[in-house]
C-alpha positions as YAML, in Angstrom:
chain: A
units: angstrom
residues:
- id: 1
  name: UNK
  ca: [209.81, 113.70, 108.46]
- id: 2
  name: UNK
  ca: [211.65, 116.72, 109.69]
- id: 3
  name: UNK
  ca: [210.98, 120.20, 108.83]
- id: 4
  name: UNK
  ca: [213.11, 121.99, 106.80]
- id: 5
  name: UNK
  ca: [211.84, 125.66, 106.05]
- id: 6
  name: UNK
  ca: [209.86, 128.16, 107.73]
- id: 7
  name: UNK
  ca: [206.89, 127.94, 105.66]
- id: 8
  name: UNK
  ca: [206.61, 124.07, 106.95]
- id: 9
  name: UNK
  ca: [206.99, 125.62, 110.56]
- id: 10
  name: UNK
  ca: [203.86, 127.66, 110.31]
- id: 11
  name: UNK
  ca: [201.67, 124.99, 108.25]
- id: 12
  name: UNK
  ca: [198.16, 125.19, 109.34]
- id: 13
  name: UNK
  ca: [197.29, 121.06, 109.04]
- id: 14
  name: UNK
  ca: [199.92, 120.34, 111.07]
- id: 15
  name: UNK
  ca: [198.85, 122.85, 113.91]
- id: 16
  name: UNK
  ca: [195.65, 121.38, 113.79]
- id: 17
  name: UNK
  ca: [196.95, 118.47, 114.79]
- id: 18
  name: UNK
  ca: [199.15, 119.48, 117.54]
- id: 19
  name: UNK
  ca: [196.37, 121.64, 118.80]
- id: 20
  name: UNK
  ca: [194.18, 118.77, 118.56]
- id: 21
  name: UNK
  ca: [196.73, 116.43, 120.62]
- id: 22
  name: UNK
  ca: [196.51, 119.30, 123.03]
- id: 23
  name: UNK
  ca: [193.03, 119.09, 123.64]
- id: 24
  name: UNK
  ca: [193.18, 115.08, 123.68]
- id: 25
  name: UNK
  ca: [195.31, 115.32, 126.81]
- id: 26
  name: UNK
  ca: [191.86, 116.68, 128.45]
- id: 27
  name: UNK
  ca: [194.48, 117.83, 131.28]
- id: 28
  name: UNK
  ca: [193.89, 119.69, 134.34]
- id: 29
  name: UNK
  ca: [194.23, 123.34, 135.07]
- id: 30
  name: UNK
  ca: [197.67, 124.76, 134.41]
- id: 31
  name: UNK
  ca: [199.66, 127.82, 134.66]
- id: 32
  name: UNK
  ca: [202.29, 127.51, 132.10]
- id: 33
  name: UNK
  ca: [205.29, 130.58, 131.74]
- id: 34
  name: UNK
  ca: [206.65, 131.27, 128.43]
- id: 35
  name: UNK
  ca: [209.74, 133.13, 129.96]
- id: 36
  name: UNK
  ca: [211.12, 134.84, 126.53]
- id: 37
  name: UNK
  ca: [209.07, 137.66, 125.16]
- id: 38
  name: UNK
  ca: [209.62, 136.58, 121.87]
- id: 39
  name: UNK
  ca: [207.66, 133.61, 122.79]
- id: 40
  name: UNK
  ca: [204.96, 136.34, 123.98]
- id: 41
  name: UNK
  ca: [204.90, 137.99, 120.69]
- id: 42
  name: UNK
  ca: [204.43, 135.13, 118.60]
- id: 43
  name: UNK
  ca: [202.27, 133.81, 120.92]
- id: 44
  name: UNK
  ca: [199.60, 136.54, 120.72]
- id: 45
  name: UNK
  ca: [200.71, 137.24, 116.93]
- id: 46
  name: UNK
  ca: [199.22, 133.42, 116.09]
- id: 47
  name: UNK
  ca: [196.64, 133.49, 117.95]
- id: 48
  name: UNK
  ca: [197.70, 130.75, 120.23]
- id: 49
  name: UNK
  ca: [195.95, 131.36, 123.88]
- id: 50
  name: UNK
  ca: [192.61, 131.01, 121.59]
- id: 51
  name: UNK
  ca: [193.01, 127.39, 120.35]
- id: 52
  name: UNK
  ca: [194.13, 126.43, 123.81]
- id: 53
  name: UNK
  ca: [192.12, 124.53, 126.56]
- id: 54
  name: UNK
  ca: [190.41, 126.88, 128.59]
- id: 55
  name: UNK
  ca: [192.50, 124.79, 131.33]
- id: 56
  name: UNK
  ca: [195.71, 125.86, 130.24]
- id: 57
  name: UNK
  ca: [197.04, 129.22, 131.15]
- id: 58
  name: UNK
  ca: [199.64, 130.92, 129.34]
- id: 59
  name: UNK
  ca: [201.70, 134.02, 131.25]
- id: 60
  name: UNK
  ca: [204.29, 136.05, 130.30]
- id: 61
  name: UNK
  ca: [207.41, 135.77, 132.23]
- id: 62
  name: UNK
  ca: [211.01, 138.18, 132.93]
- id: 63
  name: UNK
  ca: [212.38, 137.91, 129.46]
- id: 64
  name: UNK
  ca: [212.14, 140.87, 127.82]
- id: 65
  name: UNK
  ca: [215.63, 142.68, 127.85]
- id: 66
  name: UNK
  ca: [214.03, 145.98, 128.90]
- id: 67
  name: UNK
  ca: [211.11, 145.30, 130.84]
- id: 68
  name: UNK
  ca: [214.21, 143.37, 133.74]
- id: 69
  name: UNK
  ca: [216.01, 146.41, 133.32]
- id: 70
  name: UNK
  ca: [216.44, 148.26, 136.66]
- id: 71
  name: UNK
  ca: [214.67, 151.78, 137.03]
- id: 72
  name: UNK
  ca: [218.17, 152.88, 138.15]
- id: 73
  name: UNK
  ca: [219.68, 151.89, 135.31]
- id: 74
  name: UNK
  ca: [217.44, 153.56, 133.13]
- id: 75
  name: UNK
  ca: [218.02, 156.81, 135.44]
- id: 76
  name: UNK
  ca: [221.94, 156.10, 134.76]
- id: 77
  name: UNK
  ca: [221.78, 155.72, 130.82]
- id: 78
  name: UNK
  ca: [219.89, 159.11, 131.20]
- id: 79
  name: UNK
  ca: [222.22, 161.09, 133.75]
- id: 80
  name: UNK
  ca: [225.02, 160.16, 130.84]
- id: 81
  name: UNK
  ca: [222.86, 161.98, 128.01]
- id: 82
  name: UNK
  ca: [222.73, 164.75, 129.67]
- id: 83
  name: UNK
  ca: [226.05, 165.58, 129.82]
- id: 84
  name: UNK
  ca: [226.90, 167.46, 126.48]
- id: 85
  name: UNK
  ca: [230.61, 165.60, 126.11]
- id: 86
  name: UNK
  ca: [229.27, 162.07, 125.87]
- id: 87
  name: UNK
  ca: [227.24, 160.39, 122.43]
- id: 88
  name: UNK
  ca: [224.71, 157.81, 124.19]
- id: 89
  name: UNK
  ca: [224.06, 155.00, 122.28]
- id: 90
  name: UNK
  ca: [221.32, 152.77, 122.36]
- id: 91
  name: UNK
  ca: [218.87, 149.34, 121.04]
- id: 92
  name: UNK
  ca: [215.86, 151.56, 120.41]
- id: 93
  name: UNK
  ca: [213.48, 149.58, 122.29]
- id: 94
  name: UNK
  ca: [215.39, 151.81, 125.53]
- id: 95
  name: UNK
  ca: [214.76, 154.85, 123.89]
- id: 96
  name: UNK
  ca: [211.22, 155.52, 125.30]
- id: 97
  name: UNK
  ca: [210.88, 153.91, 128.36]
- id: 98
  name: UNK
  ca: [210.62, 156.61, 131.03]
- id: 99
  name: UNK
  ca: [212.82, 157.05, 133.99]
- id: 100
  name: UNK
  ca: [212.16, 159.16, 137.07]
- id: 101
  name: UNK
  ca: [211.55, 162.14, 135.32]
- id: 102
  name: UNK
  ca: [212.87, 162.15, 131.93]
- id: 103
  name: UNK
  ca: [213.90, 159.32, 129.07]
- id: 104
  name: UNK
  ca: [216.28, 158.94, 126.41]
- id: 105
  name: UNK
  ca: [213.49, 160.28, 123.68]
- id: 106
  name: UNK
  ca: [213.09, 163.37, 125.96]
- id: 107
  name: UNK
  ca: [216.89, 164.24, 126.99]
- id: 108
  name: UNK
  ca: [217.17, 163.55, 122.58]
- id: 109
  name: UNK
  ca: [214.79, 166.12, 121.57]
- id: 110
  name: UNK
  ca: [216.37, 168.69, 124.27]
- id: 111
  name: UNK
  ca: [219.73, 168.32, 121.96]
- id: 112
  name: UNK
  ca: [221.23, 165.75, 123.54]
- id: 113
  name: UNK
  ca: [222.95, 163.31, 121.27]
- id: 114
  name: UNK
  ca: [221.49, 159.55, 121.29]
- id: 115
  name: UNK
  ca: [221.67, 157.38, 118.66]
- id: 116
  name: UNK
  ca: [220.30, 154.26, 118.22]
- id: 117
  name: UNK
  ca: [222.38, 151.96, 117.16]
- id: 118
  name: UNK
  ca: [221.84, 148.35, 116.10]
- id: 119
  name: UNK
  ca: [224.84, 145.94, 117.60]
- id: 120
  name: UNK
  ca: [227.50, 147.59, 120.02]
- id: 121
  name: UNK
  ca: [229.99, 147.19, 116.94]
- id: 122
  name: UNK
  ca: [228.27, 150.19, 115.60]
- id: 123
  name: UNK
  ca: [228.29, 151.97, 118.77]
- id: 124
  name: UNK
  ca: [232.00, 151.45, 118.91]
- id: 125
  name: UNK
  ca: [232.72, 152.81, 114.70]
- id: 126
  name: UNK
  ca: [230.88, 156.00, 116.27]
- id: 127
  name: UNK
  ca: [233.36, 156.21, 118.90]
- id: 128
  name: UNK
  ca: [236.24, 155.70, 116.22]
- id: 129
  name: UNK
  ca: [234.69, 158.34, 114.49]
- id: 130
  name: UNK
  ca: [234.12, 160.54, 117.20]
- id: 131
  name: UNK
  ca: [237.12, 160.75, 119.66]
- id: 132
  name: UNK
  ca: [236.55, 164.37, 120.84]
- id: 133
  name: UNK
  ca: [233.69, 163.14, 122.40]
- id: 134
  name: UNK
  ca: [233.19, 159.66, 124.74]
- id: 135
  name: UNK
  ca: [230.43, 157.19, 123.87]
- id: 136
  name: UNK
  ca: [228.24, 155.25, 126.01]
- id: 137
  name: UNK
  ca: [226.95, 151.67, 124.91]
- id: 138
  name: UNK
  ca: [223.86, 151.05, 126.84]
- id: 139
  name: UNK
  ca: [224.26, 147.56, 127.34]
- id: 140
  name: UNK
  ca: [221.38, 145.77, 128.28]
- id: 141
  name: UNK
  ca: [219.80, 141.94, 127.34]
- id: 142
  name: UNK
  ca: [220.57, 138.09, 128.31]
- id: 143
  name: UNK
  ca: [222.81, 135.53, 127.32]
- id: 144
  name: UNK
  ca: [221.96, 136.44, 123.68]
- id: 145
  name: UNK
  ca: [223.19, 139.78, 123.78]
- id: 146
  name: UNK
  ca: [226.40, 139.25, 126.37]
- id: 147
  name: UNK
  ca: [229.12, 137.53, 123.79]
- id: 148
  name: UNK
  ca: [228.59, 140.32, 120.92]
- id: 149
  name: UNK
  ca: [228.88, 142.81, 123.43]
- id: 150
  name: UNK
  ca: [231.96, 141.21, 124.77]
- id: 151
  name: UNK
  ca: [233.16, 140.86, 121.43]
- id: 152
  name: UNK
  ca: [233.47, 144.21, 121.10]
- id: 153
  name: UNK
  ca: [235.31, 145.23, 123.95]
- id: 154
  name: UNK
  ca: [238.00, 142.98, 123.10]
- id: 155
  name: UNK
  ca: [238.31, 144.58, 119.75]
- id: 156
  name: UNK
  ca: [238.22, 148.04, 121.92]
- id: 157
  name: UNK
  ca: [241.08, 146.88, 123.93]
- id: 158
  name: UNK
  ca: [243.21, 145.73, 120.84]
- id: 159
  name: UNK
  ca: [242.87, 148.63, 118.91]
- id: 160
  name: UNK
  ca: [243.15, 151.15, 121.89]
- id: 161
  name: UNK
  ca: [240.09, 153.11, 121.77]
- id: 162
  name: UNK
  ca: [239.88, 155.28, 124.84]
- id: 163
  name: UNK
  ca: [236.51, 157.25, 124.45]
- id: 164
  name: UNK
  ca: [234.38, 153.74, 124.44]
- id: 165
  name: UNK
  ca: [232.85, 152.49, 127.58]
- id: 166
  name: UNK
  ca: [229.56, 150.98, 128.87]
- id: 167
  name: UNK
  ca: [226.94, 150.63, 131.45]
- id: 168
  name: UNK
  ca: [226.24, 146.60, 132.04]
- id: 169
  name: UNK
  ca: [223.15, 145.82, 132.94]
- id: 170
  name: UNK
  ca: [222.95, 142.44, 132.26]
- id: 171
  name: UNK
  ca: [221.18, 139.65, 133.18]
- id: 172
  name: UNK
  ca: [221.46, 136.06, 133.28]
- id: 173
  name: UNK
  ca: [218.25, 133.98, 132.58]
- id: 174
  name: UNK
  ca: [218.46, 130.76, 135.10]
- id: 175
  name: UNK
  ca: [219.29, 132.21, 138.11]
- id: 176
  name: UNK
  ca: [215.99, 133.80, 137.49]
- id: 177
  name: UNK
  ca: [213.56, 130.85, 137.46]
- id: 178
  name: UNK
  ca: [215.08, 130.25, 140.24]
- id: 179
  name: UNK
  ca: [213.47, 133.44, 142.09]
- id: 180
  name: UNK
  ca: [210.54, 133.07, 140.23]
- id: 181
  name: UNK
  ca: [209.87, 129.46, 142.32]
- id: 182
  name: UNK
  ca: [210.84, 131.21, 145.54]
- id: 183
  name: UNK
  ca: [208.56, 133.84, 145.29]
- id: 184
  name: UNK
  ca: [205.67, 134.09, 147.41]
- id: 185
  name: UNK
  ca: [202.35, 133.63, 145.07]
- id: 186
  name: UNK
  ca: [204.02, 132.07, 141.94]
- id: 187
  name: UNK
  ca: [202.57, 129.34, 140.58]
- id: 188
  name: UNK
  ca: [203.97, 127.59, 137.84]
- id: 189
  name: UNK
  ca: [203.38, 124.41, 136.19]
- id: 190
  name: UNK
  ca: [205.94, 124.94, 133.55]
- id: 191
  name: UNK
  ca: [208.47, 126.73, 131.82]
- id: 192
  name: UNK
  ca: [208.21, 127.70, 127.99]
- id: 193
  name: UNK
  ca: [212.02, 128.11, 127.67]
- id: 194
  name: UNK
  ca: [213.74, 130.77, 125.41]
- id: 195
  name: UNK
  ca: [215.56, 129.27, 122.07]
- id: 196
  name: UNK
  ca: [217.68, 132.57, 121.42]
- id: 197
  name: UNK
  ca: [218.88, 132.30, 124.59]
- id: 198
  name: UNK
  ca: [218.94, 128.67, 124.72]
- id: 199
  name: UNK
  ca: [221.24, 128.56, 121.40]
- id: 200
  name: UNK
  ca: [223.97, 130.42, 123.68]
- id: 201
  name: UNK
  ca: [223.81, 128.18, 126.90]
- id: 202
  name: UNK
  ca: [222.64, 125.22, 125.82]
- id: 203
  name: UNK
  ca: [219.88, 122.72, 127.33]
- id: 204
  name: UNK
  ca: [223.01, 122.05, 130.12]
- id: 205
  name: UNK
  ca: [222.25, 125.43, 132.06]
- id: 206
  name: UNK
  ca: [218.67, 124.96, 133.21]
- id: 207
  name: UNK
  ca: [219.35, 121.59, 134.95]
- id: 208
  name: UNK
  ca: [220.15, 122.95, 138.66]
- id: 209
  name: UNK
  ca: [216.60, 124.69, 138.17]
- id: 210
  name: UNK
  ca: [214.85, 121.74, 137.12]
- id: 211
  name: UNK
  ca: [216.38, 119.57, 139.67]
- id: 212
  name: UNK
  ca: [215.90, 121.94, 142.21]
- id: 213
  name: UNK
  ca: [212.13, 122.61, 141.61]
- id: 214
  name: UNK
  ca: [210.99, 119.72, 139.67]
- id: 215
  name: UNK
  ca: [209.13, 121.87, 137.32]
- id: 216
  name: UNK
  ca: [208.34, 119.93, 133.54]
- id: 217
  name: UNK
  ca: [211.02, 122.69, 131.34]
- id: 218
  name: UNK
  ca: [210.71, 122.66, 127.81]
- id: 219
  name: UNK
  ca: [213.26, 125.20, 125.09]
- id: 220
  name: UNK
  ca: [211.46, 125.80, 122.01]
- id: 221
  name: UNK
  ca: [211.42, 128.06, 118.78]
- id: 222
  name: UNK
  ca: [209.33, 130.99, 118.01]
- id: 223
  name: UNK
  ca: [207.21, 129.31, 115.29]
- id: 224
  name: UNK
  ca: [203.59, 128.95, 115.65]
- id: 225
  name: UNK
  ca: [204.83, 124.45, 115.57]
- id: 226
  name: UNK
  ca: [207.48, 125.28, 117.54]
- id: 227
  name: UNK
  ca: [205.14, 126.99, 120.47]
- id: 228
  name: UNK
  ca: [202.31, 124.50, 120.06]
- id: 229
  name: UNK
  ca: [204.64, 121.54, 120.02]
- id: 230
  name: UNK
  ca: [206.04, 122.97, 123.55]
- id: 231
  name: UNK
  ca: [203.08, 123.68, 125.08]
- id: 232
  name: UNK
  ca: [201.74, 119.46, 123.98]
- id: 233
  name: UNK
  ca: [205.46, 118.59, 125.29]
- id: 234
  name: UNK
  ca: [204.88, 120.43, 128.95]
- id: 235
  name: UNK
  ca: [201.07, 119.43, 129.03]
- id: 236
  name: UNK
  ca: [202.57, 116.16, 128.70]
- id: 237
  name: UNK
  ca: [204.73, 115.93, 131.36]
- id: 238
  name: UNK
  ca: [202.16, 117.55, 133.33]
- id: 239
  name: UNK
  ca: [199.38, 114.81, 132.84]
- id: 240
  name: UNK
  ca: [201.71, 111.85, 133.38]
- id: 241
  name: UNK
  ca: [203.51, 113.74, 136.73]
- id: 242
  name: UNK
  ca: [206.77, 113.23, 134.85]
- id: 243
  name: UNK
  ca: [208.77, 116.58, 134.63]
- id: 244
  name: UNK
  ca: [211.61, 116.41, 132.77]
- id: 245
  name: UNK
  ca: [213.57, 119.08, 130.71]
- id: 246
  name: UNK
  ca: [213.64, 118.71, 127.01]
- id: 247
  name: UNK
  ca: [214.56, 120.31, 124.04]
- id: 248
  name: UNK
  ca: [211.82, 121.09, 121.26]
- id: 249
  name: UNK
  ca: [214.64, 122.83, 119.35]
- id: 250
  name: UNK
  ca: [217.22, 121.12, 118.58]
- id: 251
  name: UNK
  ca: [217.57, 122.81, 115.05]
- id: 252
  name: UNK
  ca: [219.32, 125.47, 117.34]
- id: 253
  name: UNK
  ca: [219.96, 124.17, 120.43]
- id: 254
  name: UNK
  ca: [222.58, 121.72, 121.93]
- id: 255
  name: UNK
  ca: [223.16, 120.20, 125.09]
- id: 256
  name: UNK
  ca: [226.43, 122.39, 125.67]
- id: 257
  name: UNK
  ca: [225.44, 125.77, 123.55]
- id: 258
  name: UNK
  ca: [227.80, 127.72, 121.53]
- id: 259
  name: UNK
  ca: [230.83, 127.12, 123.59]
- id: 260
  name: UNK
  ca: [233.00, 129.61, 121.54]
- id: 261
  name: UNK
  ca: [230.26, 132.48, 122.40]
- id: 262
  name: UNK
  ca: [231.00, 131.64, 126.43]
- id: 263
  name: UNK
  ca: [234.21, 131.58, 126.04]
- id: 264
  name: UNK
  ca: [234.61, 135.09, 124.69]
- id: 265
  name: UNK
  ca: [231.72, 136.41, 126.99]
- id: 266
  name: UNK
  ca: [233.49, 134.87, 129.80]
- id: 267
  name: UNK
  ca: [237.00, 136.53, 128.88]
- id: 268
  name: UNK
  ca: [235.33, 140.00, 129.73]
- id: 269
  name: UNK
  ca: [232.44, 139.53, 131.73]
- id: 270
  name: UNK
  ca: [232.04, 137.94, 135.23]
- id: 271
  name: UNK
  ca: [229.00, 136.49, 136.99]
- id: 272
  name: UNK
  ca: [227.96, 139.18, 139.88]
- id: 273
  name: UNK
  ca: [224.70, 140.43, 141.17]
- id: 274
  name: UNK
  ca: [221.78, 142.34, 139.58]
- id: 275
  name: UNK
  ca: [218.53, 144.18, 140.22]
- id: 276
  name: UNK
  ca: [215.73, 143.08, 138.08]
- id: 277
  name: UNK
  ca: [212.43, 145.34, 137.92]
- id: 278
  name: UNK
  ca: [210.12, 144.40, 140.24]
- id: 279
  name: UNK
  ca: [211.83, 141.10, 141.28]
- id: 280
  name: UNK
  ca: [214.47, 142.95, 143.24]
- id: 281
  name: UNK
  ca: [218.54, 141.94, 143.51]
- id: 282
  name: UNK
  ca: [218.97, 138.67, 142.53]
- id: 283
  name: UNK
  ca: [222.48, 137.11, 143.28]
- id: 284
  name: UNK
  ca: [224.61, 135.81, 140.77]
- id: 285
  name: UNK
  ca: [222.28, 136.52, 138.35]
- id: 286
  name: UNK
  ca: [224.25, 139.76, 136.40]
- id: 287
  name: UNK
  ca: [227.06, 139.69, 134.28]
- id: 288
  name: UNK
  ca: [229.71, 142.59, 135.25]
- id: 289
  name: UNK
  ca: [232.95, 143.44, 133.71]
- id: 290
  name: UNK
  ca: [236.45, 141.64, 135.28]
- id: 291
  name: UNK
  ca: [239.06, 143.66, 136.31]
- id: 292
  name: UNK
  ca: [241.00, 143.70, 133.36]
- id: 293
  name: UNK
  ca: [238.49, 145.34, 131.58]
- id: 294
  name: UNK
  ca: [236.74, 147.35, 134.01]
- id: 295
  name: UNK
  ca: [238.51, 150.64, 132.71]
- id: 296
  name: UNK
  ca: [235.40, 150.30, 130.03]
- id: 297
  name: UNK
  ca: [232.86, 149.89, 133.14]
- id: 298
  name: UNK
  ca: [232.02, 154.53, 132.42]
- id: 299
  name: UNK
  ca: [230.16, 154.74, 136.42]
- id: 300
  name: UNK
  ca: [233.16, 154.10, 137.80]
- id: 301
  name: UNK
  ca: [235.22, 155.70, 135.16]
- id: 302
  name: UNK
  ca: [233.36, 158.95, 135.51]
- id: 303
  name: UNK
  ca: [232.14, 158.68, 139.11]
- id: 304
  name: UNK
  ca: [228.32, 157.93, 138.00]
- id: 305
  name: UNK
  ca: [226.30, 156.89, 141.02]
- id: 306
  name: UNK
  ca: [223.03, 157.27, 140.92]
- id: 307
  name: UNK
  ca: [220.58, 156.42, 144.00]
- id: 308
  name: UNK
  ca: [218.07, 153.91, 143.90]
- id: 309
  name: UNK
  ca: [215.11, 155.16, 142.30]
- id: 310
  name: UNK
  ca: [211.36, 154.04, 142.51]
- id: 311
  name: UNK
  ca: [209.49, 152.20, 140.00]
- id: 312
  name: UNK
  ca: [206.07, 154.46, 138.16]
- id: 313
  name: UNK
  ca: [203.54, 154.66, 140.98]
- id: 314
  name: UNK
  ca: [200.63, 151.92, 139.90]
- id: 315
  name: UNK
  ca: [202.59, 150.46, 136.86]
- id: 316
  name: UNK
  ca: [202.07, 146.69, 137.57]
- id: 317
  name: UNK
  ca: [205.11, 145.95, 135.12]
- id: 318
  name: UNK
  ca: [206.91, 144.31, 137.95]
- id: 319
  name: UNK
  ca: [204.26, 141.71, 139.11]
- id: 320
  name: UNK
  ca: [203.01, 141.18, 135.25]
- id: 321
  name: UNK
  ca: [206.78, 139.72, 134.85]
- id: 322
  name: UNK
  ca: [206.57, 137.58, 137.44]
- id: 323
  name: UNK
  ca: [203.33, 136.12, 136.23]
- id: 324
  name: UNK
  ca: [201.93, 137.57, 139.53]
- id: 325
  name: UNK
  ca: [199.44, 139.99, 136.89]
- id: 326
  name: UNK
  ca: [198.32, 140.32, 133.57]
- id: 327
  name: UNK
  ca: [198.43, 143.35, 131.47]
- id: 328
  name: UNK
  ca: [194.54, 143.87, 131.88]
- id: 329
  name: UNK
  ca: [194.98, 143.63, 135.75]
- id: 330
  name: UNK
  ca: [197.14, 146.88, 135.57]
- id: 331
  name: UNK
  ca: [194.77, 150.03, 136.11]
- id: 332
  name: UNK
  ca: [197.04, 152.02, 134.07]
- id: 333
  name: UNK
  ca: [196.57, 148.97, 131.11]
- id: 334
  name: UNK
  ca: [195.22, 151.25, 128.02]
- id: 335
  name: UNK
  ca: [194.34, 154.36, 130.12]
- id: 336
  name: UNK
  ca: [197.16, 156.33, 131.21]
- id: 337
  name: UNK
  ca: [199.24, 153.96, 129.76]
- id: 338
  name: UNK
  ca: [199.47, 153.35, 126.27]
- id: 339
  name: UNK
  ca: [202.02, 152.97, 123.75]
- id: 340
  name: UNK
  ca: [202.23, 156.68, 122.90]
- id: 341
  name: UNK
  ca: [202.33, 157.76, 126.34]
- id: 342
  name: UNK
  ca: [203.85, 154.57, 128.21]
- id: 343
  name: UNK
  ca: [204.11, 154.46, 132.04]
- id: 344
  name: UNK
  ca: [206.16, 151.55, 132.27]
- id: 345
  name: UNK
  ca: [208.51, 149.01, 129.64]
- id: 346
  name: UNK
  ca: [206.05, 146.49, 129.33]
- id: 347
  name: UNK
  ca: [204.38, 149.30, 127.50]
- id: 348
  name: UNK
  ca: [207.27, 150.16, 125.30]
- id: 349
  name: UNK
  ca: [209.18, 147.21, 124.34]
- id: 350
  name: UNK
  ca: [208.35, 145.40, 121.16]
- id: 351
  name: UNK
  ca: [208.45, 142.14, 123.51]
- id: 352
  name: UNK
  ca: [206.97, 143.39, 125.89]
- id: 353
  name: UNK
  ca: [203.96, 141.65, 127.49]
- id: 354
  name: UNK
  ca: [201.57, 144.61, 127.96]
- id: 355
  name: UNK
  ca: [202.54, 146.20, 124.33]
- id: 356
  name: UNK
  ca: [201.88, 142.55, 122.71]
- id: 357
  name: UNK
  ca: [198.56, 142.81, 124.49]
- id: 358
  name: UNK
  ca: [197.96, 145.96, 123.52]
- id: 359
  name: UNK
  ca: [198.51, 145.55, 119.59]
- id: 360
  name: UNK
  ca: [196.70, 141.70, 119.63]
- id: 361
  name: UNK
  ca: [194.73, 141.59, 122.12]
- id: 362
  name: UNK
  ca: [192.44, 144.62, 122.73]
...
């Protein structure tokens, strides 16, 4: 019978029976990446890893908005607060995580004004409201994020508001697998897939990677049924050698996604490059702003160029997204870096990997 509330989605008799089905499989050892870091969360939040097989290993992957995000982008949405004729505004995860030698939190509490803000519609009503000054969206996240934000640069460009403009840093979650595989000392048996980003592309826009890399690919939800029915789903393939890429969430997901959300992402944004933390530049895998809307893109609008900047000297972050490292592998892990005094986003974000270890896991 299917499920029909949340309540059923987190019932414990029916996770001890998925858990047990787990455990029938008496499988092998595998390394299994739940890419979102929602996923990560709820993972740790449930308990999950501890009713597991000792076999199966679970690792965090790149999909946590601002643990990708460039250290150069960081040092950009920075260089704007600075400047006293420009409101930065911000998801408030960004607002700690440290650049080169400052952060948002720190150029805010010198007096400069950054507000956190909770969609980039709101970020666009302060620009309405304030058009002596020029706001900055700091636009960050995947596929999940992308039509919203797009959404309101069309309504910027209707109603003619000249003071608005962002700095994309956005990132596309496929072409990223597909690094993941080609990088020397991966090993994967299996992708976790993300649902919220999953609900905007569909099932349709992992197949290259799964053909490609014959890896067993499940999407699933962020319930504690949801997780353990994707983990019996990819343990699954994995004991019969059949990978395959399925969909344990249909309640959300389709085949094709929500085609109107592409649509309108794809009437602003185009696919370009971008530079992920500690993966590096990975082609086609940005979103960027076409020309008919790059007079929003504010680096080139107010000749912003920063230089590429390194990543915190010892902060693992990098190799923990790749599911290179864990958390407790870092030296800095819950010594010089802690969630009052992070070194690095994994730290800082509330999906981040090292912060869910942190608060679960310590």
């Amino acid at each position: 019978m299917a499920l029909k509330y949340v309540a059923e989605y987190r019932d414990g008799d029916l996770a001890k029976k998925l858990i047990q089905s787990i455990h029938d499989l008496k499988i092998g050892k595998i390394r299994l990446m739940e890419v979102c870091g929602t996923h990560t969360m709820s993972i740790f939040r449930y308990g999950i890893k501890g009713v597991l097989p000792k076999n199966i290993t679970l690792l965090s992957g790149p999909g946590c908005p601002v643990c990708v995000t460039a250290q150069k982008d960081i040092d950009t949405y920075i260089e704007f607060a600075k400047s006293d004729k420009f409101i930065v505004t911000t998801f408030g995860d960004l607002l700690k995580v440290p650049g080169s030698s400052s952060s948002l939190q720190k150029e805010k509490a010198d007096g400069a004004d950054v507000r956190i803000v909770y969609s980039a519609f709101d970020a666009l009503a302060i620009a309405t409201d304030n058009p002596e000054k020029q706001v900055l969206f700091c636009a960050i996240g995947f596929e999940t994020t992308i039509p919203t934000i797009a959404a309101t640069l069309l309504v910027a460009e209707k109603q003619n508001i000249p003071n608005f403009s962002i700095h994309s840093s956005h990132k596309l979650t496929p072409p990223a697998l597909a690094a993941l595989m080609q990088t020397k000392g991966v090993e994967l048996d299996g992708f976790l897939l993300p649902g919220h980003v999953s609900v905007i592309t569909g099932t349709d826009a992992y197949r290259s990677v799964h053909e490609e890399y014959n890896i067993p690919s499940v999407i699933a939800g962020f319930e504690p049924l949801d997780i353990l029915k994707g983990i019996l789903m990819l343990a699954t393939q994995s004991k019969m050698k059949r990978p395959a890429l399925e969909n344990a969430y249909p309640r959300a997901v389709s085949d094709q996604g929500n085609v109107k959300a592409k649509e309108i992402m794809n009437q602003v944004f185009e696919i370009g490059n971008a530079t992920w933390r500690g993966i590096g530049e990975i082609p086609d895998s940005g979103m960027v702003l076409n020309k008919k809307f790059e007079k929003f893109n504010a680096c080139s609008r107010f000749d912003i160029d920063i230089q590429d900047t390194k990543e915190p000297k010892g902060c693992a972050c990098g190799e923990i997204l790749m599911g290179l490292k864990t958390p407790e592998d870092c030296k800095l892990y819950a010594k010089a870096c802690t969630p009052m005094n992070p070194v690095g986003p994994c730290m800082v974000s509330s999906e981040g990997s090292c912060a869910a270890y942190y608060k679960y896991n310590r």
